[in-house]
N, C-alpha and C positions, 0 to 999 in steps of 0.2 A: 543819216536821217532818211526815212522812208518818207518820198512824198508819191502821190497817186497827179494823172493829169483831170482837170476838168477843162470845162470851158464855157463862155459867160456871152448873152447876145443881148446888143443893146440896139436901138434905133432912135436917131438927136433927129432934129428939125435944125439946120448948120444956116447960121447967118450967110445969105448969101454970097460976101464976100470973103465969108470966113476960111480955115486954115485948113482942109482935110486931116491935116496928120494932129491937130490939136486936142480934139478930145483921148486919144491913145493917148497923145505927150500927158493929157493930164493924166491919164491914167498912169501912166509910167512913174510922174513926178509925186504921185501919191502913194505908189506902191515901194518907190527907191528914193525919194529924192532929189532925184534929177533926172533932165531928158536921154541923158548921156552919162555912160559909168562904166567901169569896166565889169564885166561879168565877174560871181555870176549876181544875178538881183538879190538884196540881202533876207528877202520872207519868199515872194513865190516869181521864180523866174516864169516869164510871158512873153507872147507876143499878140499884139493885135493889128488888126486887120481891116480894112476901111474902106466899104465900097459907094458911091454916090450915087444918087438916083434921085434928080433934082434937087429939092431942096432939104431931101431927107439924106444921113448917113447911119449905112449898117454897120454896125460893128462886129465884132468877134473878136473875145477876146480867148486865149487859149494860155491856161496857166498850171505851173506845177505846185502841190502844196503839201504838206505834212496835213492830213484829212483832218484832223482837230484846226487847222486855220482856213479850212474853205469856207465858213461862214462870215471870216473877218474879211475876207479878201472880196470876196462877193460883194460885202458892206463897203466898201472902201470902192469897187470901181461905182456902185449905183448912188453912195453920195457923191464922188468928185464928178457923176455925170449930171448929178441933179440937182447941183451946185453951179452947173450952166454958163462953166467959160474957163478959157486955158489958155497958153501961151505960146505963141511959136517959137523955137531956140532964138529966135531975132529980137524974141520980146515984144511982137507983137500979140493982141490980144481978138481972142474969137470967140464967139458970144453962142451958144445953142439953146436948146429946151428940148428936154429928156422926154419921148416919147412912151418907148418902154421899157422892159432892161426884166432880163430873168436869168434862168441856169439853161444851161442847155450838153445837150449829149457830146462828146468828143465824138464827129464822123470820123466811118471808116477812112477818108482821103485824108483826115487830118493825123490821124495816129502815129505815124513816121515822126511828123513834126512834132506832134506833142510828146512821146518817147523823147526825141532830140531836147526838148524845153526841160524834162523830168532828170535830164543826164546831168545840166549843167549845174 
């Protein structure tokens, strides 16, 4: 399978005492599954990315896709964001609201990595 990388940028408004890694886990659990699996992911292997800055998170999500699925994969991380809540592997539950969420360019600092996502 030829897949191509992209990569996807989202920004939540995270309940305060919410989970950082949880809106990715949902993204993960929507994309595979489950939060945890062994490689490689079964449609577009990914990683995402999660930085804080008060009560907003950025995300980035960086995925590989056979190019006829980067419109499903796209759909799939902007519902389960807009969908506005996930779960920590503990089970516990984290509440956000989906600011805004688009496509965005693979940087140049990220292409190793995304290369590395495209291999597995």
């Amino acid at each position: 399978m030829s897949r191509s990388t992209f990569a996807h940028e989202a920004l939540v408004e995270l309940d305060p005492v919410g989970d950082l890694r949880a809106p990715g886990g949902a993204i993960t659990v929507a994309l595979c599954g489950t939060w945890q699996h062994p490689p490689p992911c079964p449609v577009a292997p990914h990683a995402t990315t999660a930085e804080r800055d008060g009560h907003h998170v950025r995300l980035r999500v960086l995925f590989a896709a056979d190019p006829r699925d980067e419109r499903w994969v796209r759909r799939v991380v902007d519902d389960v964001l807009a969908r506005g809540w996930g779960v920590d592997p503990e089970g516990a539950r984290t509440t956000w609201r989906l600011v805004s969420s688009e496509p965005s360019d693979v940087r140049p600092d990220e292409r190793e990595r995304a290369d590395r996502i495209a291999a597995t």
